[in-house]
C-alpha positions as MATLAB code, in Angstrom:
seq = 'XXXXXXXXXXXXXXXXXXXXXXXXXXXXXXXXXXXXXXXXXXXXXXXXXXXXXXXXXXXXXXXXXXXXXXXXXXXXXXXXXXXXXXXXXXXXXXXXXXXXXXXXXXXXXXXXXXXXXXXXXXXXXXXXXXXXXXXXXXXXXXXXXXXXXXXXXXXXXXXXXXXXXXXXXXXXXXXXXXXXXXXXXXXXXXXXXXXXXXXXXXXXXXXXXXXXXXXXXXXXXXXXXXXXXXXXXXXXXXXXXXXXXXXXXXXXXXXXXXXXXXXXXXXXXXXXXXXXXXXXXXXXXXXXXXXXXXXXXXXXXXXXXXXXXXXXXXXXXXXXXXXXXXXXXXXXXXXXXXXXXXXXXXXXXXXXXXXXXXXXXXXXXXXXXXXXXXXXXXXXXXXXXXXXXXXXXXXXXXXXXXXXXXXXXXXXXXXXXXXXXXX';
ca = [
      62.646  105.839   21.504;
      59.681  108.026   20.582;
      59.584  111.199   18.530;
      57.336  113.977   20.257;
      55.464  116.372   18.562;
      54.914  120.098   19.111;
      52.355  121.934   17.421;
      49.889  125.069   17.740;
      46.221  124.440   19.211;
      45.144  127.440   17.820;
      44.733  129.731   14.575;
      48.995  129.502   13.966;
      51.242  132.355   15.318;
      50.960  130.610   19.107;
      54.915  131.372   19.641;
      56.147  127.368   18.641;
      59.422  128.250   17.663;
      60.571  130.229   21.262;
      59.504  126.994   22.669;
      61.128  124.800   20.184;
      64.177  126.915   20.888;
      63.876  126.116   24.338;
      63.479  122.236   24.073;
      66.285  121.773   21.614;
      68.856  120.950   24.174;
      66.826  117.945   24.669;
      66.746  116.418   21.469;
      68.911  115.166   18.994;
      67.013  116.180   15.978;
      64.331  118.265   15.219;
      62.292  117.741   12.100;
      59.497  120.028   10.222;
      56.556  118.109    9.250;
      54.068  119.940    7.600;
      53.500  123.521    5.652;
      56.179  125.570    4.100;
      57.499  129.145    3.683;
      53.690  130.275    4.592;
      55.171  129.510    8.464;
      56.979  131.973   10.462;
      58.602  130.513   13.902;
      59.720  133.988   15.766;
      63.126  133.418   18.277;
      64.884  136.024   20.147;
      67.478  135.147   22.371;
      70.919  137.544   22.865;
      69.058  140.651   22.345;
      68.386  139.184   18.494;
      65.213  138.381   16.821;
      65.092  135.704   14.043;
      62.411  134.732   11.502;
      62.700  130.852   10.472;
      60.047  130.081    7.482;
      61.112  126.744    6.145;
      64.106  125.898    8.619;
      63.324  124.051   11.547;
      63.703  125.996   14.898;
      66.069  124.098   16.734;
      69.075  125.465   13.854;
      70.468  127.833   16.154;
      71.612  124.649   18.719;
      74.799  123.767   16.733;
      74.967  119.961   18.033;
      70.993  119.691   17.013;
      70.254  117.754   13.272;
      67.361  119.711   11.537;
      65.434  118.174    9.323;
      63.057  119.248    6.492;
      60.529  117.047    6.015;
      58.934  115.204    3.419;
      55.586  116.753    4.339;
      57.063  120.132    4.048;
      56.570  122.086    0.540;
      60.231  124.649   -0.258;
      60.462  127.170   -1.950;
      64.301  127.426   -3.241;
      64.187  131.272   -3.382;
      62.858  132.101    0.050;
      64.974  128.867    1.467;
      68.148  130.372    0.228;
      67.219  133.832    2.055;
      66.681  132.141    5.030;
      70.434  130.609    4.500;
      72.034  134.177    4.022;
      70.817  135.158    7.415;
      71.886  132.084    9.099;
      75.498  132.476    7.241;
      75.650  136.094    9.242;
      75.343  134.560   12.598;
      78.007  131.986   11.870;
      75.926  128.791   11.914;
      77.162  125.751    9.872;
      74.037  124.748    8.488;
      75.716  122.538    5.517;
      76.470  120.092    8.378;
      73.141  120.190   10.420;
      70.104  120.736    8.004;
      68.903  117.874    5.586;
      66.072  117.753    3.384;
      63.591  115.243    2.722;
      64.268  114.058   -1.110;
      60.468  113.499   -1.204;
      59.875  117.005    0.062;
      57.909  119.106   -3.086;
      59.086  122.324   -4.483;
      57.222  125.282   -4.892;
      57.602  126.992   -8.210;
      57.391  130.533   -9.204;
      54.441  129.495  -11.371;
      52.926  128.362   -8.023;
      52.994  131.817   -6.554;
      51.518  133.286   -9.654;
      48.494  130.694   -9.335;
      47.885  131.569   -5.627;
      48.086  134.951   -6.074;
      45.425  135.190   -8.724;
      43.031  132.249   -7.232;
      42.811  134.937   -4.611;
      42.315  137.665   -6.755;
      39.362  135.553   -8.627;
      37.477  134.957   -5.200;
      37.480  138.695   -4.475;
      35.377  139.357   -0.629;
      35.744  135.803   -0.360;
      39.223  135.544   -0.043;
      40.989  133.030    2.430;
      43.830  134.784    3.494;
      46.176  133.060    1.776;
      49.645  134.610    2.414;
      50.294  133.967   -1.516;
      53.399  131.834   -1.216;
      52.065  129.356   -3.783;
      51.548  126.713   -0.721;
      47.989  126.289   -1.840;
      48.714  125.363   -5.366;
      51.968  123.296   -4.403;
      49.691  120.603   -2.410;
      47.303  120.695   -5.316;
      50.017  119.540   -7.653;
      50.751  116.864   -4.769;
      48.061  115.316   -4.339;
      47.254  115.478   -8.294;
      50.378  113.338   -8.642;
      52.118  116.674  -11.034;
      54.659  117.973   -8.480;
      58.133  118.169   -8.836;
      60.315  117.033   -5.711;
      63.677  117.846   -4.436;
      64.998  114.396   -4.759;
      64.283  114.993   -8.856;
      66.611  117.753   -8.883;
      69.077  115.219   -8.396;
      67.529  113.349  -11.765;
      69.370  115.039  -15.401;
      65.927  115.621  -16.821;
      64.697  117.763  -13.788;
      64.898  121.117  -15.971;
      62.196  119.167  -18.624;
      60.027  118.230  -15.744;
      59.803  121.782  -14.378;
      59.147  123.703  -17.737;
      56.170  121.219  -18.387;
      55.019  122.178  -15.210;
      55.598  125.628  -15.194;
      53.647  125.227  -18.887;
      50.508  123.635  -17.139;
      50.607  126.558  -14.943;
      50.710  129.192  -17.594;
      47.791  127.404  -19.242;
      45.436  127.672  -16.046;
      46.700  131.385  -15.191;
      45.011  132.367  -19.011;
      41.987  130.324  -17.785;
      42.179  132.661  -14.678;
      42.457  135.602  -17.161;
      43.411  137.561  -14.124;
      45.580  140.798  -14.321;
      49.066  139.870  -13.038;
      52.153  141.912  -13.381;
      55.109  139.719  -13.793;
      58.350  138.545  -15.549;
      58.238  134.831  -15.732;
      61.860  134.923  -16.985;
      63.455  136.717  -14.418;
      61.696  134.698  -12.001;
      62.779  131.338  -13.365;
      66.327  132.685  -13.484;
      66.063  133.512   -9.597;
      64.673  129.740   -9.058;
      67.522  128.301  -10.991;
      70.291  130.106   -8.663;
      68.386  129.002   -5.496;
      68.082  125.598   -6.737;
      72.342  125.566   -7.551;
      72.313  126.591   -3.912;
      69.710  123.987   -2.373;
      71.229  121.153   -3.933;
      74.607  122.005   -1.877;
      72.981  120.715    1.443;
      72.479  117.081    2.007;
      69.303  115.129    0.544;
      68.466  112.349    2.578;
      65.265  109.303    2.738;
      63.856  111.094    5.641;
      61.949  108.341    6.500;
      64.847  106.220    6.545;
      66.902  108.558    8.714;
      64.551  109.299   10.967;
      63.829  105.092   11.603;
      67.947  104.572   12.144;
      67.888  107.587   14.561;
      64.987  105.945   16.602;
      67.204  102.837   16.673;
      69.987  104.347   17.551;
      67.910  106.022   20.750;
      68.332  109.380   19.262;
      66.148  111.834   20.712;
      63.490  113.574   18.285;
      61.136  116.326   18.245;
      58.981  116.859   15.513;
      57.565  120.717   14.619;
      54.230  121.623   13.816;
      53.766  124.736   11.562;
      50.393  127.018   11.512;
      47.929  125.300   14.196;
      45.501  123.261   15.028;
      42.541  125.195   13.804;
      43.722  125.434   10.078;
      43.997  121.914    9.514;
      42.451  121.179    6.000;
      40.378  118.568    7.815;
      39.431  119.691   11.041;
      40.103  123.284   10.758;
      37.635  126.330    9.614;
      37.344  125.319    6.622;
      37.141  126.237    3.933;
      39.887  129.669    5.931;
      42.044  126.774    6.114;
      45.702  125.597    5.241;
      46.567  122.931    2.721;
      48.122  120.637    5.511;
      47.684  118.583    7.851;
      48.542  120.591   10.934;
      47.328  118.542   13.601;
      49.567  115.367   15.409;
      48.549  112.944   12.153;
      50.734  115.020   10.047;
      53.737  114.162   11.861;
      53.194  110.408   10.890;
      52.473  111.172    6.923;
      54.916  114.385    6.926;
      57.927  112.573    8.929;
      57.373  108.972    7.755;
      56.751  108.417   11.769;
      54.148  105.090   12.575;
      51.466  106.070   15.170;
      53.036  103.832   17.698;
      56.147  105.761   17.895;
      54.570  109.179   19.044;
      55.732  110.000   22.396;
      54.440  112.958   24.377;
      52.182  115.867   22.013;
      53.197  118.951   23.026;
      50.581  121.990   22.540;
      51.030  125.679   22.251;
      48.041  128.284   23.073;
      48.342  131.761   23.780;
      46.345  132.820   26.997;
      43.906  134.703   24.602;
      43.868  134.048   20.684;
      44.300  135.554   17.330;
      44.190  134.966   13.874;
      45.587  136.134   10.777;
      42.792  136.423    7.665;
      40.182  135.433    6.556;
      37.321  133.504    8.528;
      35.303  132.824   11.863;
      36.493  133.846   15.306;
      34.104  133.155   17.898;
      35.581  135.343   20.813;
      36.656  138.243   18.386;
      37.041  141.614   20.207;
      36.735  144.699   18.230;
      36.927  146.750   21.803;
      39.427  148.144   23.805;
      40.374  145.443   25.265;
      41.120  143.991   22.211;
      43.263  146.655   20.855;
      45.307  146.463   23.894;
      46.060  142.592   23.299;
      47.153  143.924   19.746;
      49.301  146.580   21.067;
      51.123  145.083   24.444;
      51.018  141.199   21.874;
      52.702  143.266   18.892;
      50.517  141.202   16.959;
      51.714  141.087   13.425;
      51.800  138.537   11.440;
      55.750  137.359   11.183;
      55.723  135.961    7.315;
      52.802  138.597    5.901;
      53.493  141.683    8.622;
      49.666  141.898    8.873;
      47.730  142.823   12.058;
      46.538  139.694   13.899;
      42.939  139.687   14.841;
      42.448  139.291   18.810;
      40.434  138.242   21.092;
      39.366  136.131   24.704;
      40.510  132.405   24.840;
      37.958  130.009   23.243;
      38.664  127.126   25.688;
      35.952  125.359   23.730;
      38.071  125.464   20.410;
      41.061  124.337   22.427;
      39.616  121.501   24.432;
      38.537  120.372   20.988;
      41.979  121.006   19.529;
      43.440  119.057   22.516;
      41.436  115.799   21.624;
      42.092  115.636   18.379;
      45.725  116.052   18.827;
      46.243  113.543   21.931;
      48.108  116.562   23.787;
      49.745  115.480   26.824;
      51.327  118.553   27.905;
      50.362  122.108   27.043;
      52.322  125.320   27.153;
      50.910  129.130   27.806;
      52.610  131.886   25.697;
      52.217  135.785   26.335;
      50.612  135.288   29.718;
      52.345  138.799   30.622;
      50.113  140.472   27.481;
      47.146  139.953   29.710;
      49.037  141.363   32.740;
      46.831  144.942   33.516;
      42.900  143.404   32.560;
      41.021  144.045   35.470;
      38.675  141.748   34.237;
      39.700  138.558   32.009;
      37.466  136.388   29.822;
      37.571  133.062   28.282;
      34.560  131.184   25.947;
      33.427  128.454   27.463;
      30.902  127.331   25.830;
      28.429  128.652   22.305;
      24.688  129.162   21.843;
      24.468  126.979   18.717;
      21.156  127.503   17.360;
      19.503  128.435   20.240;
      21.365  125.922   22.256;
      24.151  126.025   24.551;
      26.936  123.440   23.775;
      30.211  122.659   24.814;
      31.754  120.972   21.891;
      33.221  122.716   18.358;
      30.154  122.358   16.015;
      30.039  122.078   12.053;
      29.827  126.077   11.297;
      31.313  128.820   13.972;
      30.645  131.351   11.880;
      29.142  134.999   13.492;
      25.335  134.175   12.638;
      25.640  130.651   13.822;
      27.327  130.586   17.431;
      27.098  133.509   20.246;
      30.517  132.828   22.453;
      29.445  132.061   26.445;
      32.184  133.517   28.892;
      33.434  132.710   32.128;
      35.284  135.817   33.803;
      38.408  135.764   36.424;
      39.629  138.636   37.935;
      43.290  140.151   36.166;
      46.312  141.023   37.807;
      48.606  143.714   37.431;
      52.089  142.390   37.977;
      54.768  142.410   35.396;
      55.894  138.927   34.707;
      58.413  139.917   32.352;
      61.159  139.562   35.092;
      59.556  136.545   37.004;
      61.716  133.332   36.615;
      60.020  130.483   38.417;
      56.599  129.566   39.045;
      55.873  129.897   42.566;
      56.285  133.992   41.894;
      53.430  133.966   39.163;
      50.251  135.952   40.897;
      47.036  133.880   42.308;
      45.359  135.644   39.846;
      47.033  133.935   36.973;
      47.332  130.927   38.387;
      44.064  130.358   39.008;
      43.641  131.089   35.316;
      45.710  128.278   34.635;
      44.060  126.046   36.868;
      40.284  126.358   35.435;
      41.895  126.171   31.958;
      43.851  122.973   33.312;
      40.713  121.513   34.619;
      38.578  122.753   31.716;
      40.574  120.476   29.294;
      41.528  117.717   31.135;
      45.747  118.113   30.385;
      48.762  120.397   32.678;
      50.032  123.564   31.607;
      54.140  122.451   31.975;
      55.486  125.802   30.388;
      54.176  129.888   31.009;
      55.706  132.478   28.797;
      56.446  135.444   30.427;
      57.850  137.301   26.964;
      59.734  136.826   23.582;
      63.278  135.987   24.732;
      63.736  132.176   25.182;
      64.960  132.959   28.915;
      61.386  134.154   29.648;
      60.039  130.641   30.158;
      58.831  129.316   32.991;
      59.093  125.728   33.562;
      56.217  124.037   36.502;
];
């Protein structure tokens, strides 16, 4: 057996956790591999909409393992709201959620630090959505984190106060203005932690390598997206991650030989949330339509997503670096009413027209090169198989098909997990 991946080829917020949703019932497990609480899968399904921020998406499929994953950073606090809702809608998560012992924690003092790194850069802000995320995978990689399998060690408490010390030290470096009560916030960790530490830890790694054995079926999910990789994304308006298909193998504990079929989300146009360069940006009409008919708001931060065309440039370049072998189309039916529709298909880079992502996209170094179809006005809300989706669209799909070289197997006609269309 293989484990499959499923990730976002764009700026995050492509709609992977409908589509998770809708796989589950072909999997045995479903594991998060990268990012943390900064994430915000969207489901609605029974007339019910649920936000999942650390919990994998396939939770609400009650014969379905979820697993947290060692590449994923918690936070105890917003982890234990996430539990509360679950606990409303009946769902046994003590016996199908695990967490990766070598999973990090994200302290209060971690928020504090993102929040006034932010402040510090001022009109150079990121975009961070100040859930410490940032500062957590600094701590990582500087070998000073604290993990949830040492909350399982008696001298955990010491090794979080010498932490949360170090942190208090760099915030008076910072000497940034920040209203807070370090005590009540440590008390609120403690309780999440008691809490946490009642689901099972588990060797992620080793789990996940007896399930392959065994011939269990896995899916692995991507959070944020392609484009905000801290390697090949924007950077520096990038996450701390590694959002692209190689996370799965350091977040998951997964060799490269066992990935099976890459999975990758796009919307039929594309937003972004923050800070940093967007090629096909529309500050039109047409652009505050895709905001209003998209409801695009950011599901974790509630701000207003940025819009604009497809860059079928940034995707094709998203789809090789990912391996995708089958791509899916959300919120085709936002587009539904465009007389005219418009996708990037290649830059003026310096005077030159490419066809390939170059070092800089930002404003004064690329001018965006469209290719325009003609709309359609049909609802597709209602549609349920693919032979009654209009020409129009589908020719849309085929030039993007043929554009980057991989099928479009899945077109979202709306939120609700029984608007997917399978081809």
């Amino acid at each position: 057996m293989n484990v499959d991946l499923l990730l976002g080829l764009q700026w995050g917020d492509e709609g992977k956790g409908k589509i998770v949703d809708v796989l589950t019932k072909n999997y045995a497990i479903v594991a998060r591999f990268q990012g943390g609480p900064n994430a915000g899968h969207t489901l609605i399904f029974e007339n019910q909409k649920h936000v999942l921020h650390t919990i994998p998406s396939g939770i609400f499929h009650k014969d379905a393992k979820n697993i947290v994953g060692n590449g994923v950073v918690i936070d105890p606090v917003i982890l234990t709201k996430e539990l509360d809702n679950l606990s409303k809608h009946n769902i046994d998560y003590t016996k199908t959620l695990f967490i990766s012992r070598k999973a990090h924690l994200i302290l209060p003092t971690h928020r504090l630090l993102d929040a006034a790194s932010e402040a510090l850069k001022g009109k150079l802000k990121i975009g961070s959505t100040l859930k410490g995320i940032g500062p957590t995978y600094m701590d990582k990689t500087g070998r000073n984190g604290l993990r949830v399998g040492d909350l399982e060690l008696d001298n955990w408490k010491e090794k979080f106060n010498n932490l949360t010390q170090k942190h208090l030290n760099l915030l008076a470096f910072y000497n940034v203005d920040l209203d807070y009560d370090l005590d009540t916030l440590k008390a609120e960790f403690f309780a999440a932690v008691t809490i946490l530490k009642t689901l099972p830890f588990i060797d992620s790694e080793e789990y996940i390598f007896n399930a392959l054995n065994n011939q269990q079926s896995i899916l692995a999910e991507g959070a944020q997206g392609s484009m905000l990789d801290i390697d090949f994304g924007t950077y520096p308006f990038v996450t701390s991650s590694t959002t692209t298909a190689a996370g799965a193998c350091t977040g998951l504990g997964v060799a490269p030989n066992k990935i099976g079929d890459v999975f990758g989300i796009f919307k039929a146009y594309t937003t972004r949330v923050g800070s940093g360069p967007f090629p096909s940006e529309l500050f039109d009409d047409d652009g505050k339509t895709m905001s209003k008919v998209g409801a695009e708001f950011g599901a974790t931060t509630g701000r207003p997503r940025r819009c604009g065309w497809l860059d079928l440039v940034a995707l094709k370049y998203a789809v090789i670096i990912n391996g995708a072998t089958q791509l899916m189309m959300m919120k085709a039916d936002v587009l539904s009413g465009f007389k005219t529709i418009k996708a990037c298909t290649s830059y003026i880079y310096k005077g030159k027209e490419i066809t390939h992502l170059p070092y800089s996209i930002l404003e004064e170094d690329v001018t965006p090169v469209y290719t325009e179809f003609k709309g359609w006005d049909a609802d597709l809300t209602k549609l349920t198989s693919a032979d009654e989706l209009p020409k129009e669209l589908m020719d849309y799909i085929k030039f993007i098909e043929d554009f980057v070289q991989v099928p479009v197997k899945i077109v979202s006609v709306g939120p609700d997990r029984k608007q997917t269309i399978l081809r």
